[in-house]
LOLOGU-852467 format. One record per atom (N, C-alpha, C): x, y, z; residue in one letter. Coordinates in steps of 0.02 Angstrom, whole numbers, padded with zeros to 5 digits, always signed. Layout:
<recs>
XYZa;...
</recs>
This chain:
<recs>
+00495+00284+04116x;+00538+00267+04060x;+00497+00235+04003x;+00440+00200+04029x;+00417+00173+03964x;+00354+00189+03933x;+00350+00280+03953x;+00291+00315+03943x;+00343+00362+03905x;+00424+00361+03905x;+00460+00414+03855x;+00436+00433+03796x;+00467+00464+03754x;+00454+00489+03672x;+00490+00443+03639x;+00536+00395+03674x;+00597+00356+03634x;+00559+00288+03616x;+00529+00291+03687x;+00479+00218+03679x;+00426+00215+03659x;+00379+00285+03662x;+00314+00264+03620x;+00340+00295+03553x;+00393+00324+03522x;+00405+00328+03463x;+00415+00242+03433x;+00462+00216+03476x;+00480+00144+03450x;+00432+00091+03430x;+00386+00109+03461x;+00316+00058+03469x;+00254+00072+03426x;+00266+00130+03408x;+00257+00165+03333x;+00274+00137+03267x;+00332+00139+03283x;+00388+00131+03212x;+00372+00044+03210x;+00376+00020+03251x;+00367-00044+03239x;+00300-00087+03238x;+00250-00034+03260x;+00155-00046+03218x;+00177-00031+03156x;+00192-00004+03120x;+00194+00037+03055x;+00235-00012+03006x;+00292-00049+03048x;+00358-00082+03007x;+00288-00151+02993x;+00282-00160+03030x;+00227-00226+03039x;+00178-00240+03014x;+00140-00154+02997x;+00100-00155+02956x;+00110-00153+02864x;+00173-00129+02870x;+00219-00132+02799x;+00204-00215+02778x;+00233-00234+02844x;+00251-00315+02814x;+00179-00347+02789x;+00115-00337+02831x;+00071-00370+02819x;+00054-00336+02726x;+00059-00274+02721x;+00034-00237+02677x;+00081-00260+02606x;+00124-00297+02603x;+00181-00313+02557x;+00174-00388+02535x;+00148-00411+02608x;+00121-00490+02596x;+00066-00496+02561x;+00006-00429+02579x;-00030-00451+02544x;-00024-00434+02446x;+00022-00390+02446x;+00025-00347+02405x;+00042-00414+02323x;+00078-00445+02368x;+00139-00511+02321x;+00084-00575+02314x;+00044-00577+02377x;-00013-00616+02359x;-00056-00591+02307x;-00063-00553+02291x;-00107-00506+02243x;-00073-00505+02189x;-00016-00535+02159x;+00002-00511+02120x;-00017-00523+02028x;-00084-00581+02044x;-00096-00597+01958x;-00179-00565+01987x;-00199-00543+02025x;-00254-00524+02041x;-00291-00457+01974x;-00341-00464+01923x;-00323-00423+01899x;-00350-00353+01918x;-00326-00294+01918x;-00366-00224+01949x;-00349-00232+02007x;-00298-00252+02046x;-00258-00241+02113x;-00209-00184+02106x;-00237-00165+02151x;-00167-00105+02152x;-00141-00121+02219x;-00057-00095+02230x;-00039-00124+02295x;-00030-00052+02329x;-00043-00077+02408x;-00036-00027+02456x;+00041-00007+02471x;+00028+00025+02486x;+00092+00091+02533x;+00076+00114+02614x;+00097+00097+02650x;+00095+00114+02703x;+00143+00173+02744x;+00112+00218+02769x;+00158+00267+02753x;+00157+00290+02837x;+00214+00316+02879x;+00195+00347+02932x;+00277+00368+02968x;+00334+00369+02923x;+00387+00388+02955x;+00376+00473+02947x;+00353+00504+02912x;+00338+00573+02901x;+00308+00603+02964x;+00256+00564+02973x;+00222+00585+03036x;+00242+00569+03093x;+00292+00512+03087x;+00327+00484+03179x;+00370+00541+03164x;+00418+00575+03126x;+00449+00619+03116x;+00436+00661+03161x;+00370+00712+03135x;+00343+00743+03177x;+00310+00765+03226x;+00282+00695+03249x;+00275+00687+03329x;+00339+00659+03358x;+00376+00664+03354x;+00434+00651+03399x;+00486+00719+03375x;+00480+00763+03348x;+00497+00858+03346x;+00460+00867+03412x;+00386+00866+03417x;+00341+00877+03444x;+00332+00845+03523x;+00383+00790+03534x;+00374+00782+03589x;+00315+00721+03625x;+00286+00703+03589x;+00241+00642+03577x;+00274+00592+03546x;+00273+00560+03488x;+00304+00509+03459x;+00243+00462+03465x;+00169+00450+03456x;+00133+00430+03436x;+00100+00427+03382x;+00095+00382+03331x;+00066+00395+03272x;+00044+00345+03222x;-00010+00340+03202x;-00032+00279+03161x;-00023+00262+03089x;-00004+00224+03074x;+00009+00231+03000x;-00043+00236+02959x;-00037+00227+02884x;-00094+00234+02841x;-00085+00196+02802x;-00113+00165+02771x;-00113+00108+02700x;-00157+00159+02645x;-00110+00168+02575x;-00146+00207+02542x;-00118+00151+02468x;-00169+00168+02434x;-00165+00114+02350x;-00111+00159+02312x;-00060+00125+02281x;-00038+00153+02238x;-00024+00184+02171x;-00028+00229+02174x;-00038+00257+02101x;+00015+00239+02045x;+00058+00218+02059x;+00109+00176+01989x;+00065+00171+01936x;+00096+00166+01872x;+00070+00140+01815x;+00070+00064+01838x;-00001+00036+01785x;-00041-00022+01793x;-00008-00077+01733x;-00018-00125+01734x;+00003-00163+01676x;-00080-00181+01637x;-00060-00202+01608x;-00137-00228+01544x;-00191-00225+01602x;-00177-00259+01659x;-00249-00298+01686x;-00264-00250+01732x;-00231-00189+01731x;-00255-00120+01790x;-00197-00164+01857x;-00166-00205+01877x;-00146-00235+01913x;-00066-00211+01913x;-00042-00154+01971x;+00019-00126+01980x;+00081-00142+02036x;+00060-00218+02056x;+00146-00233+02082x;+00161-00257+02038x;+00237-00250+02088x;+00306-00246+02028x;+00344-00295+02094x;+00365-00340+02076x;+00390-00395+02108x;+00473-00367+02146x;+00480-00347+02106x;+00562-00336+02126x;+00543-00265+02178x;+00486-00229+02162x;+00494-00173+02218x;+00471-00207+02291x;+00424-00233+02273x;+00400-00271+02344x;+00473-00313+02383x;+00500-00350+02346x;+00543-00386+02363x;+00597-00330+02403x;+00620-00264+02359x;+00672-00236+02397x;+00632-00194+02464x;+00568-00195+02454x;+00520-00140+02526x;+00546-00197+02565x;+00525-00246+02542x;+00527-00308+02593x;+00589-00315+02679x;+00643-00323+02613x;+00712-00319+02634x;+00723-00252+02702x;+00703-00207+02655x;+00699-00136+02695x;+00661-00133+02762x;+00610-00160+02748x;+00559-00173+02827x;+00584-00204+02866x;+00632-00251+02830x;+00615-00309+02882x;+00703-00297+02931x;+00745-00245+02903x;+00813-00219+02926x;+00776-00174+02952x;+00734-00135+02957x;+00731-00047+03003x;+00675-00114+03056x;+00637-00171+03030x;+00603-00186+03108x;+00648-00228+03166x;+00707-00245+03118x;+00754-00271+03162x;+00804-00215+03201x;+00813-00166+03177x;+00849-00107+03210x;+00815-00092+03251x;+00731-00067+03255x;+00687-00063+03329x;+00690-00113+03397x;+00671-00169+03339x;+00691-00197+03412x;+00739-00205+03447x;+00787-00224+03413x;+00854-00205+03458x;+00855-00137+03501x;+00832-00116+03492x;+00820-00040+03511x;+00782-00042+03573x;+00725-00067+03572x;+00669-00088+03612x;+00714-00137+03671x;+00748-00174+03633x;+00763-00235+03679x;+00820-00211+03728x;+00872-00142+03704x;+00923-00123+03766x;+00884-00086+03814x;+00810-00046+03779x;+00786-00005+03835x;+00774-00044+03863x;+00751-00110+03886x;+00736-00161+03924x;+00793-00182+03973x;+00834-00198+03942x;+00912-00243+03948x;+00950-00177+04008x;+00929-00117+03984x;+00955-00067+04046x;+00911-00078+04099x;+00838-00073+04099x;+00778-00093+04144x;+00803-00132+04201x;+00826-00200+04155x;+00847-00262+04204x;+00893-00255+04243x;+00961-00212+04219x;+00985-00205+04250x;+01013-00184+04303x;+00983-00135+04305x;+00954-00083+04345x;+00915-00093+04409x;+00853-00152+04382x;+00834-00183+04448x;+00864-00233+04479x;+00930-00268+04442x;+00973-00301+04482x;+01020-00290+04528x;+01049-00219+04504x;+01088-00175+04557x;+01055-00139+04608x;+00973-00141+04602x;+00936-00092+04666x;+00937-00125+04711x;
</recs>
């Protein structure tokens, strides 16, 4: 069960959600930095298609963003980070919950054996 596609998809999704977060923290720390560009971390495309595929393993990627720059070459935008933010931090709470019934059946399971 915990070699499934459900679970190493999940454990996926939630390297990736995690790596969002670090990648957003740093992104907002950066934000008077001048010639910063902020990252994107990208990898639901590809859990996508390893889990078509039957795997559900997959690493994310941190790539710089190409947005337009303000004066100082320096391209976050406060309010986008803020709503990625929000967004990460609801789809890493939906995994785990997710994570946590495949468990929660586990237990129970070995309490009735």
């Amino acid at each position: 069960m915990l070699d499934s596609v459900t679970h190493v998809a999940l454990n996926s999704a939630l390297d990736g959600l995690a790596m969002r977060q670090r990648v957003i923290a740093d992104n907002i720390a950066n934000i008077q930095t001048p010639g910063f560009r902020a990252g994107r971390v990208a990898f639901e495309g590809a859990l996508a298609d390893a889990v078509r595929n039957g795997s559900g393993a997959v690493s994310a990627t941190v790539q710089r963003s190409l947005e337009p720059t303000r004066e100082d070459g320096n391209n976050v935008n406060l309010d986008t980070e803020t709503l990625l933010n929000i967004d990460t931090n609801l789809r890493y709470q939906l995994a785990t919950q997710a994570v946590d019934g495949t468990f929660s059946k586990i237990r129970t399971a070995m309490r009735t054996a």
